[in-house]
PyMOL Python script that loads the backbone (N, CA, C, O; Angstrom):
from pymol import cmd

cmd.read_pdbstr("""\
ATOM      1  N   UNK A   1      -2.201   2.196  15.365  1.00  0.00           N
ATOM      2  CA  UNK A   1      -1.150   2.786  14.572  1.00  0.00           C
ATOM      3  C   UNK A   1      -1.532   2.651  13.099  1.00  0.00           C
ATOM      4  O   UNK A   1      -2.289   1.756  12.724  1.00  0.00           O
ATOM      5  N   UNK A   2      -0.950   3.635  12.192  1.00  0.00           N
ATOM      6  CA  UNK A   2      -1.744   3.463  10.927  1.00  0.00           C
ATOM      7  C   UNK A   2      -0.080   3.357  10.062  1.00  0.00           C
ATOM      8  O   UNK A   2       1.059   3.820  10.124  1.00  0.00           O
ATOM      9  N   UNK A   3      -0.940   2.392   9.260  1.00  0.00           N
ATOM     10  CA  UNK A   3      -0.327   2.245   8.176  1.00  0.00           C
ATOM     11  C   UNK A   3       1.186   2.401   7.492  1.00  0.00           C
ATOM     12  O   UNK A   3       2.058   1.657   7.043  1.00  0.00           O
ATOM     13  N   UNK A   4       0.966   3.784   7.682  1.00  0.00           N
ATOM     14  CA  UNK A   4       2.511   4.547   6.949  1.00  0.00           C
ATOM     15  C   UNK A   4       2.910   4.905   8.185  1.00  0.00           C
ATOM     16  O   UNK A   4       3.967   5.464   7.892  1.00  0.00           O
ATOM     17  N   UNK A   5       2.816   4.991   9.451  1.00  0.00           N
ATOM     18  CA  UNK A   5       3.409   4.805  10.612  1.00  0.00           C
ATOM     19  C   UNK A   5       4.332   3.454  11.056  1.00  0.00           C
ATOM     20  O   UNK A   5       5.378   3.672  11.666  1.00  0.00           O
ATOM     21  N   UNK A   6       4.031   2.373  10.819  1.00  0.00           N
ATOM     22  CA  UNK A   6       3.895   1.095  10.762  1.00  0.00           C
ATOM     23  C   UNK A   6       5.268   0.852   9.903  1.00  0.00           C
ATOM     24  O   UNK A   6       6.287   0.226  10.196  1.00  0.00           O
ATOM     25  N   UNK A   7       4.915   1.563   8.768  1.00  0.00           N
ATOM     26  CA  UNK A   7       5.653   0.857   7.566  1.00  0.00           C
ATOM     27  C   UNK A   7       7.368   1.903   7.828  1.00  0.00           C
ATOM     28  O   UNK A   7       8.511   1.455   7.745  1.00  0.00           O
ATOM     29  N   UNK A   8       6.971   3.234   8.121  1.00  0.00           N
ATOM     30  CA  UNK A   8       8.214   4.424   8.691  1.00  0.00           C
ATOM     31  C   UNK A   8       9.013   3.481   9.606  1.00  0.00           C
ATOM     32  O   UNK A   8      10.239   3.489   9.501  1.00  0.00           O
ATOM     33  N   UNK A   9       8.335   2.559  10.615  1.00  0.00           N
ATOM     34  CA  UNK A   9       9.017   1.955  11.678  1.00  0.00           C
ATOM     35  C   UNK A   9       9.836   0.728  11.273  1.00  0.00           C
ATOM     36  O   UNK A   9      10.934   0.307  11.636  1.00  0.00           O
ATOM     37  N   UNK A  10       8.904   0.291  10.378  1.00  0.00           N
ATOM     38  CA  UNK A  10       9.417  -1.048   9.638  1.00  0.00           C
ATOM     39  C   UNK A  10      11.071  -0.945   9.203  1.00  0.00           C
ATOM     40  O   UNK A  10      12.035  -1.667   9.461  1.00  0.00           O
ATOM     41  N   UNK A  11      10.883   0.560   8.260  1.00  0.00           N
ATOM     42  CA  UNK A  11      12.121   0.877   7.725  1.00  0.00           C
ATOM     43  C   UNK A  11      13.102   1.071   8.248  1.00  0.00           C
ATOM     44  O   UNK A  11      14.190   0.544   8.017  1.00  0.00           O
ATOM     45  N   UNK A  12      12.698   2.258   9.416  1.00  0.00           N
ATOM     46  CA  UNK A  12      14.133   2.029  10.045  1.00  0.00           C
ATOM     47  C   UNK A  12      14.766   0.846  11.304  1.00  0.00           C
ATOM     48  O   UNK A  12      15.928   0.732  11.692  1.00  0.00           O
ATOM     49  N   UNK A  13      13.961   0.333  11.589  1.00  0.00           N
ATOM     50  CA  UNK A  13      14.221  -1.467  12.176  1.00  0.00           C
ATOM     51  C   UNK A  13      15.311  -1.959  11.136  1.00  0.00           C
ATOM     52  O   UNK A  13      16.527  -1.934  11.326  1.00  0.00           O
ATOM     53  N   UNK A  14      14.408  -2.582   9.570  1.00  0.00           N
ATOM     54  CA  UNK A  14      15.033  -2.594   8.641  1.00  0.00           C
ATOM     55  C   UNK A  14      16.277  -1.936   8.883  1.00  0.00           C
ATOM     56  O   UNK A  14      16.987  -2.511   9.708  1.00  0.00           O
ATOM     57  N   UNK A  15      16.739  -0.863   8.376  1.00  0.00           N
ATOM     58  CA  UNK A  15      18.259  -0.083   8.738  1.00  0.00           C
ATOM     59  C   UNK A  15      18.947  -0.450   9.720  1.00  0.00           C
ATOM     60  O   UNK A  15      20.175  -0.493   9.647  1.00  0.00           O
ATOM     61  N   UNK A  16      18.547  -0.646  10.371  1.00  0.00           N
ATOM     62  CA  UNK A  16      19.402  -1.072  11.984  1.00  0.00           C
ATOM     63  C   UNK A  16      19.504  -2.367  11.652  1.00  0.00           C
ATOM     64  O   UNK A  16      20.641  -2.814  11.802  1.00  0.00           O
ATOM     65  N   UNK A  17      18.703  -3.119  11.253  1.00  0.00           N
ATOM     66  CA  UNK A  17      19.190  -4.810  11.149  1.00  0.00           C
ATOM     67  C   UNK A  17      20.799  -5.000  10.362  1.00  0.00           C
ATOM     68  O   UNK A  17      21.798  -5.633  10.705  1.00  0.00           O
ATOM     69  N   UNK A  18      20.584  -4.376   9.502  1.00  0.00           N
ATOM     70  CA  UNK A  18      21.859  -4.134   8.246  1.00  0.00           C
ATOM     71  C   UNK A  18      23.014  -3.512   8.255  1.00  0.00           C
ATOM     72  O   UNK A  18      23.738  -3.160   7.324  1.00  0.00           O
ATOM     73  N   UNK A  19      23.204  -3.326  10.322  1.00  0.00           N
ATOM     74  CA  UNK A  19      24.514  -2.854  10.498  1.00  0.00           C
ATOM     75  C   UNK A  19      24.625  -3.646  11.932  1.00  0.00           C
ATOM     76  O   UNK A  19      25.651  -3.417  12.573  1.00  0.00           O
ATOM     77  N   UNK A  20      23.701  -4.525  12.480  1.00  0.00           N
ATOM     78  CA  UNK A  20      23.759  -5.445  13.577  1.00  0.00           C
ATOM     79  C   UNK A  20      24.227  -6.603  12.718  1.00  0.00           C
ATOM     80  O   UNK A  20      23.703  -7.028  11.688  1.00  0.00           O
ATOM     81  N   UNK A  21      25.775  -7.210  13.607  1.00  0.00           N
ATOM     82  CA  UNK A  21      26.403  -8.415  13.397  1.00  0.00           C
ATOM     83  C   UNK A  21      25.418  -9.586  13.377  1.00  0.00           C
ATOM     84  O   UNK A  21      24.230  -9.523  13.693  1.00  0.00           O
ATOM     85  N   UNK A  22      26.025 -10.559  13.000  1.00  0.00           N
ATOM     86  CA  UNK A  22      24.922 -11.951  12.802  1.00  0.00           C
ATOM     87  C   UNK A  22      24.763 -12.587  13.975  1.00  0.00           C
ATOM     88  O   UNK A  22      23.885 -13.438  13.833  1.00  0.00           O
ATOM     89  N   UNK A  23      25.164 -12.578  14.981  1.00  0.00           N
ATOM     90  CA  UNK A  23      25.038 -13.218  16.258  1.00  0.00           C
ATOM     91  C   UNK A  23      23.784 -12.221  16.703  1.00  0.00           C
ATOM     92  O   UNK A  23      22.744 -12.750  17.094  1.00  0.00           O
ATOM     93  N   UNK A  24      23.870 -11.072  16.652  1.00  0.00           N
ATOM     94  CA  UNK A  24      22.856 -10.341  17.590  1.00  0.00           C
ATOM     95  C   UNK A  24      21.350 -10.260  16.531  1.00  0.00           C
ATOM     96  O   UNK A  24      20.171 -10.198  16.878  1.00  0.00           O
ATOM     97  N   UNK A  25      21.929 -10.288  15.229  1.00  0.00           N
ATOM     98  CA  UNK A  25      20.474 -10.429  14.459  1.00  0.00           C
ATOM     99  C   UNK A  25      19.860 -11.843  14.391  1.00  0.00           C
ATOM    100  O   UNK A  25      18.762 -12.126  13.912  1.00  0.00           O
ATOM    101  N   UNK A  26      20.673 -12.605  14.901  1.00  0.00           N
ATOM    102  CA  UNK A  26      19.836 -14.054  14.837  1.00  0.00           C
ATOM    103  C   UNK A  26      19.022 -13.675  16.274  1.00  0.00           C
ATOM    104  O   UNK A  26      17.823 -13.817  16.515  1.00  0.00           O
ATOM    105  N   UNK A  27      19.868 -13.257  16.956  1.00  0.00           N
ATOM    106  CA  UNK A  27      19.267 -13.328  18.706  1.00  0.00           C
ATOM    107  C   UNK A  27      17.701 -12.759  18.564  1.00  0.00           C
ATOM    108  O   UNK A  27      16.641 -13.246  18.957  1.00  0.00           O
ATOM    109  N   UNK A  28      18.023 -11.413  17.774  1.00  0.00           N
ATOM    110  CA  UNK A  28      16.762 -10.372  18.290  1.00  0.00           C
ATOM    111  C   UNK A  28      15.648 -11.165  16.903  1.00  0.00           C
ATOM    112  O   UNK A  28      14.575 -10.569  16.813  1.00  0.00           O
ATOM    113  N   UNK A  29      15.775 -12.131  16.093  1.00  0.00           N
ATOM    114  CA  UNK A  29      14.531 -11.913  15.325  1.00  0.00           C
ATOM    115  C   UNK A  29      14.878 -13.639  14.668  1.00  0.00           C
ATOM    116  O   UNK A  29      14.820 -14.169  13.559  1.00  0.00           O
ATOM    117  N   UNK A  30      15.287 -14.122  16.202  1.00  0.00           N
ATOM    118  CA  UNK A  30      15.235 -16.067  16.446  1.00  0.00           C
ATOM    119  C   UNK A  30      15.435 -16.173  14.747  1.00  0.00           C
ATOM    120  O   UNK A  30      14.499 -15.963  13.975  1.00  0.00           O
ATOM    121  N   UNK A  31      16.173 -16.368  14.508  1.00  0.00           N
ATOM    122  CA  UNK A  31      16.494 -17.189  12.728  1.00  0.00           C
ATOM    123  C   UNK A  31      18.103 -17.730  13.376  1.00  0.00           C
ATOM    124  O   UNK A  31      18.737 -17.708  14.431  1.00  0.00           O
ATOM    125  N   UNK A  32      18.230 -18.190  12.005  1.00  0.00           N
ATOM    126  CA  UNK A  32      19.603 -19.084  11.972  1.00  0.00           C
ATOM    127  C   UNK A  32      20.312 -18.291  11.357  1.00  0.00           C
ATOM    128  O   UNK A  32      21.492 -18.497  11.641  1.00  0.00           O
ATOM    129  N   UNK A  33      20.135 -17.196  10.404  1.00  0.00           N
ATOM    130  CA  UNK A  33      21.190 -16.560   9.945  1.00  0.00           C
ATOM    131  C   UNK A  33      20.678 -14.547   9.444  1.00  0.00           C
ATOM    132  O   UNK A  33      19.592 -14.157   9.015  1.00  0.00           O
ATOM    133  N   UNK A  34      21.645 -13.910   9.665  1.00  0.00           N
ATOM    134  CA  UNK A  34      21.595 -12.477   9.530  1.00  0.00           C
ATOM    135  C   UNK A  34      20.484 -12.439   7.952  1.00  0.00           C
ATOM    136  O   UNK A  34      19.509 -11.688   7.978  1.00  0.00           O
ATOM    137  N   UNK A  35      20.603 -12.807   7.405  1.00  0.00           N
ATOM    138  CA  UNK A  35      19.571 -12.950   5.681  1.00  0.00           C
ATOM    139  C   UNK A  35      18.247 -13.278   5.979  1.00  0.00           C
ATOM    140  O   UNK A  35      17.293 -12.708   5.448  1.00  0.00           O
ATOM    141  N   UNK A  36      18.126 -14.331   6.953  1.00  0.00           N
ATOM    142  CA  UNK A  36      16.728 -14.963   6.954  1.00  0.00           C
ATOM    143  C   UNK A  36      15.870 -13.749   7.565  1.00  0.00           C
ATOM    144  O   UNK A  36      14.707 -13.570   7.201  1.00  0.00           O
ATOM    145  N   UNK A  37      16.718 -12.639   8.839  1.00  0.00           N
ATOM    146  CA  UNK A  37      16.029 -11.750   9.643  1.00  0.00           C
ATOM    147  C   UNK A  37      15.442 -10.761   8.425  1.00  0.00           C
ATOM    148  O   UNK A  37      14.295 -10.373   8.202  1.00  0.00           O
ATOM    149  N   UNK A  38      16.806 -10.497   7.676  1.00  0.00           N
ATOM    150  CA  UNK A  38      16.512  -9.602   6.783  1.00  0.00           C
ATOM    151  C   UNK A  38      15.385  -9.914   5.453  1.00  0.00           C
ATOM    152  O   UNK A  38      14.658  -8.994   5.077  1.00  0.00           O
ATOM    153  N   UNK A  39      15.339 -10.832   5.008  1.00  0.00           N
ATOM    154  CA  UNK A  39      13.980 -11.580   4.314  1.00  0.00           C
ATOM    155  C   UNK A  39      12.997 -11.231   5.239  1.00  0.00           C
ATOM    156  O   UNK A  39      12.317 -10.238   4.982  1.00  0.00           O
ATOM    157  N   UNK A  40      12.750 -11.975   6.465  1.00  0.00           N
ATOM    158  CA  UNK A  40      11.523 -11.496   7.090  1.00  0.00           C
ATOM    159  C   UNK A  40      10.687 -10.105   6.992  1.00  0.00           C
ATOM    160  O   UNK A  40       9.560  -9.784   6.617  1.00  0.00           O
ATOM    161  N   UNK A  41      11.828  -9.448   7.524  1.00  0.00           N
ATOM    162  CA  UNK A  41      11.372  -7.962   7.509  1.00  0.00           C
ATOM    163  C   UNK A  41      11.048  -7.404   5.917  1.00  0.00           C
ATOM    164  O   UNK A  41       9.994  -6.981   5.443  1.00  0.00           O
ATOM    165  N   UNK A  42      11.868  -7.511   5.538  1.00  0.00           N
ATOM    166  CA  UNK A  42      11.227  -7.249   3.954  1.00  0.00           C
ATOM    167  C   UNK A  42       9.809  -7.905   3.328  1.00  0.00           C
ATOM    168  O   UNK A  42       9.037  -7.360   2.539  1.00  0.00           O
ATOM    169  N   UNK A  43       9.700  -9.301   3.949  1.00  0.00           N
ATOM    170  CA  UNK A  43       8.389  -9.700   3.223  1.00  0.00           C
ATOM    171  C   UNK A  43       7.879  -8.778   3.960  1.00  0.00           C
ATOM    172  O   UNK A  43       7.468  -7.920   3.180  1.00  0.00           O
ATOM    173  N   UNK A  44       7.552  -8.286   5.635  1.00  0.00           N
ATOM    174  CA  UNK A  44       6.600  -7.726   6.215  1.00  0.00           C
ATOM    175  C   UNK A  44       6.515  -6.330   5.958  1.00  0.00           C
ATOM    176  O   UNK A  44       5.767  -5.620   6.631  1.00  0.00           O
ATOM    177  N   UNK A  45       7.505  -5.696   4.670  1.00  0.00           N
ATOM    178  CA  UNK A  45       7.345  -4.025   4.766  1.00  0.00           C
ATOM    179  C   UNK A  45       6.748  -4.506   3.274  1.00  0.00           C
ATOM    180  O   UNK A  45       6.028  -3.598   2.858  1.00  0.00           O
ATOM    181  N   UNK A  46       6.807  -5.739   2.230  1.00  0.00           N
ATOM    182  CA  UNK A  46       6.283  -5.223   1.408  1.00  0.00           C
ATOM    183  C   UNK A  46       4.793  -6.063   1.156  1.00  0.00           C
ATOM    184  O   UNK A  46       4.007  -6.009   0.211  1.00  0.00           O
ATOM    185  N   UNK A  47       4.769  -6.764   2.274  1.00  0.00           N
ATOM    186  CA  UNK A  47       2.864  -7.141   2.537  1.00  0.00           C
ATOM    187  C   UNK A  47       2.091  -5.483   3.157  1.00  0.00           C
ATOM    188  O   UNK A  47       0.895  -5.220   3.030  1.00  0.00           O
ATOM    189  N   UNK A  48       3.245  -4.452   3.883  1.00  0.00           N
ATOM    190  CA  UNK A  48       2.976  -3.515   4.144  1.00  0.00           C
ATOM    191  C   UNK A  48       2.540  -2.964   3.059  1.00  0.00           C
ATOM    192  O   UNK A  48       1.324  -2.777   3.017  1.00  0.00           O
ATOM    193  N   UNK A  49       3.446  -2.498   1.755  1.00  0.00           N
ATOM    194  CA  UNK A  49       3.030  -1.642   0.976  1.00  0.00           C
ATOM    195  C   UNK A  49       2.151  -2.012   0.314  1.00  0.00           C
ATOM    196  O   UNK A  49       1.586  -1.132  -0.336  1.00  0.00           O
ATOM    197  N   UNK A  50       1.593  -3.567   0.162  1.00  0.00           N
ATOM    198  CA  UNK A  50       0.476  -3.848  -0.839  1.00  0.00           C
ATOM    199  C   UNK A  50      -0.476  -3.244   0.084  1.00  0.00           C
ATOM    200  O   UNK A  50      -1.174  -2.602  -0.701  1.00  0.00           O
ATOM    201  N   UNK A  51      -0.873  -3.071   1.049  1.00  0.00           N
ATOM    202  CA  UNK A  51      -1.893  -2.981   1.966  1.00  0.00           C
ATOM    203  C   UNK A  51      -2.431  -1.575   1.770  1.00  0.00           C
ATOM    204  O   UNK A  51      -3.558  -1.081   1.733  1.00  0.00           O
ATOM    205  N   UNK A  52      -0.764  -0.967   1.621  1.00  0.00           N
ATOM    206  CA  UNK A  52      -1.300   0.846   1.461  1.00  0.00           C
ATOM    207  C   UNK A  52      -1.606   1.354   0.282  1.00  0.00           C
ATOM    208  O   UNK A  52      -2.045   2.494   0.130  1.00  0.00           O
ATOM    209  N   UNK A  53      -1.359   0.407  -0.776  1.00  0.00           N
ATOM    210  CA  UNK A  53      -1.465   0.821  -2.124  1.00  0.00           C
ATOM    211  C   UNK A  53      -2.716   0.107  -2.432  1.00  0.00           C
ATOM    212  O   UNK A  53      -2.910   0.180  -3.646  1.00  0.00           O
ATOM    213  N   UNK A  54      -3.713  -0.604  -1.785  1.00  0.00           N
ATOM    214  CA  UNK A  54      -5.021  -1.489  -2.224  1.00  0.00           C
ATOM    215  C   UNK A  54      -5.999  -0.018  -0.886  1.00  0.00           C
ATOM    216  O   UNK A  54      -7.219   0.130  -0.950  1.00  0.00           O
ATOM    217  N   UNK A  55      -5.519   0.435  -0.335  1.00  0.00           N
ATOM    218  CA  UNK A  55      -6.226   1.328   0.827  1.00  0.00           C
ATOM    219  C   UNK A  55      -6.328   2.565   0.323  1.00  0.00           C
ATOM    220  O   UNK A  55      -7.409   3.152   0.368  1.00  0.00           O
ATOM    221  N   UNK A  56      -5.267   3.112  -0.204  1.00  0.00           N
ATOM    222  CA  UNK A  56      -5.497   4.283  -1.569  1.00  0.00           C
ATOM    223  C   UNK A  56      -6.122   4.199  -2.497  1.00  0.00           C
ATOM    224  O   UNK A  56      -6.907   5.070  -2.874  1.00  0.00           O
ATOM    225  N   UNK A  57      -5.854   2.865  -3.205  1.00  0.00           N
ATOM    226  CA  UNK A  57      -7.012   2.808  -4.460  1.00  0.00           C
ATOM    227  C   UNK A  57      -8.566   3.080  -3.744  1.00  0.00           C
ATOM    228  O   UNK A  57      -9.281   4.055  -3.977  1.00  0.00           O
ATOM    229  N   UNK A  58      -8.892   1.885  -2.767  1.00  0.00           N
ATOM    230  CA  UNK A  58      -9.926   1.836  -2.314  1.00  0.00           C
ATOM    231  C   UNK A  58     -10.831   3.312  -1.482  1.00  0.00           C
ATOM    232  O   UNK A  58     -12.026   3.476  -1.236  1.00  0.00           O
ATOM    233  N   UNK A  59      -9.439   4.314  -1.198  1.00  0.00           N
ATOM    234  CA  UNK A  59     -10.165   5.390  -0.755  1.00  0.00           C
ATOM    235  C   UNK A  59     -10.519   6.503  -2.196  1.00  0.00           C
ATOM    236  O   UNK A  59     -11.515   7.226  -2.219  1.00  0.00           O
ATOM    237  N   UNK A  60      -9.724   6.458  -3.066  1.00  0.00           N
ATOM    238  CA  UNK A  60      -9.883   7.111  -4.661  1.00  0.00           C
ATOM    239  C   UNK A  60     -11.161   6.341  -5.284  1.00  0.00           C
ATOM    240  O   UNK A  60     -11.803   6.790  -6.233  1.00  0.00           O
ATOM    241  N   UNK A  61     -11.402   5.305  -4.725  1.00  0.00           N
ATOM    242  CA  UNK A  61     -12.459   4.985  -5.416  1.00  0.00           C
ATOM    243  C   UNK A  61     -13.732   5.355  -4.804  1.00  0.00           C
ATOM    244  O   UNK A  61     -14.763   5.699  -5.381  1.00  0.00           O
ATOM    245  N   UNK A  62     -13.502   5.231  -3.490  1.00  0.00           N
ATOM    246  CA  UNK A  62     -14.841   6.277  -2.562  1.00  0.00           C
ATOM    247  C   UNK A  62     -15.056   7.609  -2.919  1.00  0.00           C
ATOM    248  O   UNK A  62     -16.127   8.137  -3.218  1.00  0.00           O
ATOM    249  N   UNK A  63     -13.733   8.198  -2.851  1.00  0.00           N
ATOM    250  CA  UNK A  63     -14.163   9.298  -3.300  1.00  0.00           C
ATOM    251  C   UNK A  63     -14.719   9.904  -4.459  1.00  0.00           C
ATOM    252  O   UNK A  63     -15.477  10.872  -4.423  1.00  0.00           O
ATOM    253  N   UNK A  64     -14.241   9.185  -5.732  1.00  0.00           N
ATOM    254  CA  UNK A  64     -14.580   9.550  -6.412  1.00  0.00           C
ATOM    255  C   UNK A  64     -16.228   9.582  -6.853  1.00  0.00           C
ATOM    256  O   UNK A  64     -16.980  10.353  -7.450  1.00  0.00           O
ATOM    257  N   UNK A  65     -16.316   8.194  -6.148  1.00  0.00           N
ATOM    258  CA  UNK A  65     -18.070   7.971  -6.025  1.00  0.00           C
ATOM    259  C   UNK A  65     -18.776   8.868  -5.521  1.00  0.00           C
ATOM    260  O   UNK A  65     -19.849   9.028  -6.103  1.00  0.00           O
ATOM    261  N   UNK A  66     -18.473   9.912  -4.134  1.00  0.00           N
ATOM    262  CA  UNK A  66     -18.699  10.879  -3.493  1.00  0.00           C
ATOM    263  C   UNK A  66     -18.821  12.038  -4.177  1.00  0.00           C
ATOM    264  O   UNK A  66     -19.916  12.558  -3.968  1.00  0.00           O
ATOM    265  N   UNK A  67     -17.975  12.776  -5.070  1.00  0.00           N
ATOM    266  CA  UNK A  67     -17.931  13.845  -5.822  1.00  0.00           C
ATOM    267  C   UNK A  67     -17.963  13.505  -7.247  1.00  0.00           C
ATOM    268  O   UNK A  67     -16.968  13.481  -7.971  1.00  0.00           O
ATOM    269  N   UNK A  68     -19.185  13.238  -7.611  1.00  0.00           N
ATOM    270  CA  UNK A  68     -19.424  12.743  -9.013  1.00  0.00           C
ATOM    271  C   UNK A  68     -19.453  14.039  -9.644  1.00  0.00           C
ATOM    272  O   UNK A  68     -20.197  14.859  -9.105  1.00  0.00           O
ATOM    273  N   UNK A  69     -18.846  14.392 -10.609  1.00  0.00           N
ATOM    274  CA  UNK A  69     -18.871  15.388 -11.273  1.00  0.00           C
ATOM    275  C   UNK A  69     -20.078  15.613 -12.174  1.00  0.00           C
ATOM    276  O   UNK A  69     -20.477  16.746 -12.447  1.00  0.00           O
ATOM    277  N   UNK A  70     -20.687  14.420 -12.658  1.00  0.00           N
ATOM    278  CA  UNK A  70     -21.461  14.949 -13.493  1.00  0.00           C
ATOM    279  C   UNK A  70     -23.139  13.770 -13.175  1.00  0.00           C
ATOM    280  O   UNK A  70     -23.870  13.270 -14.030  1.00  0.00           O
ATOM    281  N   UNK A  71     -23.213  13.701 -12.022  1.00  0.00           N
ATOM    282  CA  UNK A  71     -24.671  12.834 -11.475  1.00  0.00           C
ATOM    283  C   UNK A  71     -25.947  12.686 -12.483  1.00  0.00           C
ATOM    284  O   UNK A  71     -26.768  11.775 -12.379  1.00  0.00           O
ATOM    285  N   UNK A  72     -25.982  13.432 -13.203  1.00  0.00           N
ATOM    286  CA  UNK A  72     -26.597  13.578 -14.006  1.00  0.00           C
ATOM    287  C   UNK A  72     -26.822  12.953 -14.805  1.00  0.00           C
ATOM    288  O   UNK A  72     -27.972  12.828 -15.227  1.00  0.00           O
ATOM    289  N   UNK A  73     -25.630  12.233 -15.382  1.00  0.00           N
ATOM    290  CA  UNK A  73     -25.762  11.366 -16.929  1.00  0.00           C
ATOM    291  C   UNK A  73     -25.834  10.531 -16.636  1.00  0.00           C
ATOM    292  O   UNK A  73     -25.183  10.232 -15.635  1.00  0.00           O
ATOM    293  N   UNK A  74     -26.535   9.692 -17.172  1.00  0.00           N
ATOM    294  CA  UNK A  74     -26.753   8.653 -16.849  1.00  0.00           C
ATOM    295  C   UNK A  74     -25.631   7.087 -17.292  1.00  0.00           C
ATOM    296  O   UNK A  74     -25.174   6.740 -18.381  1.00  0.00           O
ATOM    297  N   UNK A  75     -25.505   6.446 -15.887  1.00  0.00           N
ATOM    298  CA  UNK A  75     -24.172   5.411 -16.088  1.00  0.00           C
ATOM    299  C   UNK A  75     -23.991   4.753 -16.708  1.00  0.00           C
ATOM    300  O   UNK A  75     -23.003   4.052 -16.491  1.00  0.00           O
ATOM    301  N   UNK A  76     -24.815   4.497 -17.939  1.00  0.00           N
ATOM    302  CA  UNK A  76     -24.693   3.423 -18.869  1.00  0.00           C
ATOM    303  C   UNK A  76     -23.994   3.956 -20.315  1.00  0.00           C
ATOM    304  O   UNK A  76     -23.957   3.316 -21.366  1.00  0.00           O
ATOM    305  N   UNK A  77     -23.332   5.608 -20.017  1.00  0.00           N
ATOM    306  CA  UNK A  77     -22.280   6.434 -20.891  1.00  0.00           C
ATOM    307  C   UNK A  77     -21.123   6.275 -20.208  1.00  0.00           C
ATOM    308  O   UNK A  77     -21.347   6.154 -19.003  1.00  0.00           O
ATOM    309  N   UNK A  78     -20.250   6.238 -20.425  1.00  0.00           N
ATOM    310  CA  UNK A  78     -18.745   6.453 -20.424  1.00  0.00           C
ATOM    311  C   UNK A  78     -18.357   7.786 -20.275  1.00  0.00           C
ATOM    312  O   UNK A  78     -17.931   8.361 -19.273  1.00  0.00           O
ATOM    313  N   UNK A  79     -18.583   8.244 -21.523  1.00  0.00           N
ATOM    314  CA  UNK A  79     -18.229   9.604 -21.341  1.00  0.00           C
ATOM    315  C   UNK A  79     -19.372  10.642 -21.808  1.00  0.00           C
ATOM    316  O   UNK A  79     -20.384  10.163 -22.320  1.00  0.00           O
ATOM    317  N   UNK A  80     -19.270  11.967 -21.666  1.00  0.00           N
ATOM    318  CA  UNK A  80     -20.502  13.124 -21.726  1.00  0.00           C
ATOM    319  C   UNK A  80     -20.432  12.988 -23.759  1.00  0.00           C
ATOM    320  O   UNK A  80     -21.357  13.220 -24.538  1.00  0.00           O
ATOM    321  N   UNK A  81     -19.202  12.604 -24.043  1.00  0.00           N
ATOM    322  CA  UNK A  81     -19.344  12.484 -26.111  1.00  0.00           C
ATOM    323  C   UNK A  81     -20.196  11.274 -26.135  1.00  0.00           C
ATOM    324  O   UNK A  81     -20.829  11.621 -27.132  1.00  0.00           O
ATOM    325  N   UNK A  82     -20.590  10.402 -25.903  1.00  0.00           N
ATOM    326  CA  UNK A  82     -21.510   9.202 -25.816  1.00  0.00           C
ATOM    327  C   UNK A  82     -22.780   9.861 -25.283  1.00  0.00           C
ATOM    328  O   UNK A  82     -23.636   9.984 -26.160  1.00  0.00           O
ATOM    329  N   UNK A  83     -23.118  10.303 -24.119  1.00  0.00           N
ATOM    330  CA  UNK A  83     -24.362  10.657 -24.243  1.00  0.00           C
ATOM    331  C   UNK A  83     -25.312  11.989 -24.893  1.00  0.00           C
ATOM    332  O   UNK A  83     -26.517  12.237 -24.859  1.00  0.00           O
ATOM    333  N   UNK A  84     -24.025  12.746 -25.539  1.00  0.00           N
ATOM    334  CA  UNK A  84     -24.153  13.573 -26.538  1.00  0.00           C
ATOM    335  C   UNK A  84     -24.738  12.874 -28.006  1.00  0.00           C
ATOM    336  O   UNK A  84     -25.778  13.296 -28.510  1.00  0.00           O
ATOM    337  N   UNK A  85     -24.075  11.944 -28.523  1.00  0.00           N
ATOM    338  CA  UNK A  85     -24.435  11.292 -29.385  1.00  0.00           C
ATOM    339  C   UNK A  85     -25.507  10.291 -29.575  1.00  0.00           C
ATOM    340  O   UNK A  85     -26.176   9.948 -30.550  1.00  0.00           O
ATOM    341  N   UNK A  86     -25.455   9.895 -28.200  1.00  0.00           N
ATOM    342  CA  UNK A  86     -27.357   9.495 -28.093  1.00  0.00           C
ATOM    343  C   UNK A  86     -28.163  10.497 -28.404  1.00  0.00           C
ATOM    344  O   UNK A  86     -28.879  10.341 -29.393  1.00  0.00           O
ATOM    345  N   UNK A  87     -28.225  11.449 -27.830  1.00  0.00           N
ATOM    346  CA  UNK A  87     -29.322  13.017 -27.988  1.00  0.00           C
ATOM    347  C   UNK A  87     -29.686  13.266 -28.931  1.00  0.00           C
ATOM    348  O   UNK A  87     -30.884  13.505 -29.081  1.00  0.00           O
ATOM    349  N   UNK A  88     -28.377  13.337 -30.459  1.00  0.00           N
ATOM    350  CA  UNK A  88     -28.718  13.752 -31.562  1.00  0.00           C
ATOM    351  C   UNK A  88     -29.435  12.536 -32.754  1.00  0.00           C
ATOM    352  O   UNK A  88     -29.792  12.906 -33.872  1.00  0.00           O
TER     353      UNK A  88
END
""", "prot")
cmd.dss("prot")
cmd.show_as("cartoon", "prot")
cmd.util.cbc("prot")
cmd.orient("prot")
């Protein structure tokens, strides 16, 4: 299961916890009180979102490595005005 599948499910669990009484939310997610279930789940949707937001960077950064726009210049410029100004 991926990711933002994971995290879609998370949420609406989440939702349903937050209209289940405290007897049945202690039952289904073993805590001592309706808050502690609801803490849980929240740390686990937002260890979720760090995960998807370090997996995006990490795929923007592949890609970008992949479609180099300008392969040519050499990497020790910043930008194409820097290795312009070497030239002259």
């Amino acid at each position: 299961m991926d990711k933002l599948t994971e995290l879609r499910e998370l949420k609406a669990e989440f939702n349903d916890l937050l209209y289940l009484d405290e007897e049945r939310a202690c039952d289904l997610y073993n805590t001592d009180t309706k808050d502690e279930a609801i803490a849980l789940l929240h740390e686990h949707i937002d260890t979720l979102i760090v995960e998807i937001d370090l997996a995006t960077e990490e795929e923007e950064i592949r890609r970008a490595k992949e479609s180099d726009d300008m392969p040519w210049i050499d990497p020790a410029f910043r930008t194409m005005a820097d290795f312009d100004r070497m030239r002259v």
